[in-house]
Phi, psi and omega in degrees: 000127174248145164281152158248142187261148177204161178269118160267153201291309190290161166247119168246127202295118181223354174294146174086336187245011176297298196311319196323301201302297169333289158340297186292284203297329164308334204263355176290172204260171195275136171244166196288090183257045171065175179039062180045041208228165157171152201224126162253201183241145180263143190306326194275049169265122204253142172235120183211118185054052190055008187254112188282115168247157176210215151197145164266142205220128183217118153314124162239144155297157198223130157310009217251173173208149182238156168231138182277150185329323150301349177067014144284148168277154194218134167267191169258091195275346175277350205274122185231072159304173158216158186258151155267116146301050228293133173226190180178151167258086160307093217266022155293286188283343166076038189242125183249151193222125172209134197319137168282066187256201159212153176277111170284327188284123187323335199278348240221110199205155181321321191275351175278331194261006193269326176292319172309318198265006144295318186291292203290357195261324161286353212263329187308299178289337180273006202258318232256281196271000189053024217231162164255172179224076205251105173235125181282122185287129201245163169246151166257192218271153174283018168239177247297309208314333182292318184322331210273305185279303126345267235265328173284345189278303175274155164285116181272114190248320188229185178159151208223145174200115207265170148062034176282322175304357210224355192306125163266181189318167154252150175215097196210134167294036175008283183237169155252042143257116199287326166289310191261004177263329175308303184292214200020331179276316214279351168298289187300335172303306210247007161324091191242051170282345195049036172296139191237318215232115173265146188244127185237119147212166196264203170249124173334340125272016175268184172209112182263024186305330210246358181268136203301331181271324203275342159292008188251320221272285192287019105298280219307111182311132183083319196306073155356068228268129159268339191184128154247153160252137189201167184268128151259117172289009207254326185243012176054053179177158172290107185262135189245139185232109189265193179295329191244037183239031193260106184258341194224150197278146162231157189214123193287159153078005201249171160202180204280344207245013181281123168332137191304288161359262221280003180244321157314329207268323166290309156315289173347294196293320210269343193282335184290296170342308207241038203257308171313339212253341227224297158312342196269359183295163169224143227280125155296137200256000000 
């Protein structure tokens, strides 16, 4: 599952005063999201090794149809879903996290859902810190590490990796065959080809994690990774991230259909985990 990063803009004395915000938002009420619809914050908001995760739940009209004893269609005006949103707070780094999804339901879109939990989020902090709650869309740092974190999370079909020519020694574990990660560094080490740019790509079913060149590639000190491709379960289709779009977090093991429990407890760990990678963002200009 991947995230989008935002900044929160202001500095707020908030130590020591974490549970209040848990507090306040477990206790909150269903809000009105118009045309007879509404959306909350689910009860089930955890704060652990300083990162508060939670979800937002939005009532959508459904897309669905029923057929009557007659073979007419009919809608299902009793069926009242809601989508779910996983969002999270750091509150060491002031880094807001919100699920990267997409909305089948007409009603129902990232940006709508980012001002509902930016609104209740505000209403908190000027309540809980005398504080605003103003969050900035951030890029993360330009070099390899988000690309990195992309390639161990997802099944990878492509990848462009620049500034192979400027590559120092390597020292990377390749294979765990010790004879053939030997062959493989002293091929690459003694490479005097002026090779600058590896181009990779798989079949829409392949995977290229486990291949030998493109680890030799994305590990070469000075190497420059420009563009990935991965299968994301979240939008069911192969998705692409170039160099200048690195906006997102990614959180192993998670997927849209993962249990809260168990998706609070990976988000904790990976956001606690990655706080160096998570200081290092920067304002878009």
């Amino acid at each position: 599952m991947d995230f989008k990063v935002y900044q929160l803009y202001e500095q707020v004395n908030y130590e020591g005063r974490e549970h209040l915000l848990v507090d306040y938002l477990r206790n909150l009420d269903f809000f009105d999201g118009g045309h007879g619809l509404r959306y909350v914050i689910n009860s089930d908001v955890e704060l652990e090794r300083g990162v508060l995760v939670g979800s937002i739940s939005e009532e959508f009209i459904p897309n669905a149809f029923g057929v009557n004893n007659d073979k007419s269609l009919r809608t299902l005006e009793e069926f009242e879903p809601y989508e779910r949103t996983i969002f999270a707070f750091d509150f060491p780094t002031r880094a807001f996290l919100v699920q990267n999804r997409k909305y089948s339901p007409k009603n129902l879109e990232p940006g709508k859902t980012l001002a509902r939990l930016q609104a209740v989020f505000n209403d908190a902090f000027q309540q809980l810190f005398q504080s605003n709650f103003t969050i900035i869309p951030t890029v993360l740092p330009e070099d390899n590490e988000l690309f990195l974190r992309l390639f161990n999370v997802h099944r990878v079909t492509e990848i462009l990796v620049n500034n192979l020519n400027e590559r120092n020694y390597l020292n990377y574990q390749i294979s765990n065959d010790e004879q053939l990660n030997e062959q493989i560094l002293r091929f690459w080490n003694n490479d005097d080809s002026n090779m600058d740019t590896v181009h990779i790509k798989s079949t829409s079913e392949g995977e290229l994690n486990n291949n030998p060149i493109v680890l030799a590639a994305i590990h070469s000190p000075n190497a420059i990774i420009d563009k990935i491709k991965y299968f994301d379960p979240e939008e069911d289709k192969i998705v692409t991230v170039s160099r200048n779009q690195l906006d997102k977090f990614a959180v192993n093991d998670v997927d849209k259909d993962t249990e809260s429990v168990t998706a609070f407890e990976q988000v904790i760990a990976q956001v606690s985990q990655n706080r160096r990678l998570l200081r290092r963002m920067r304002q878009i200009d």
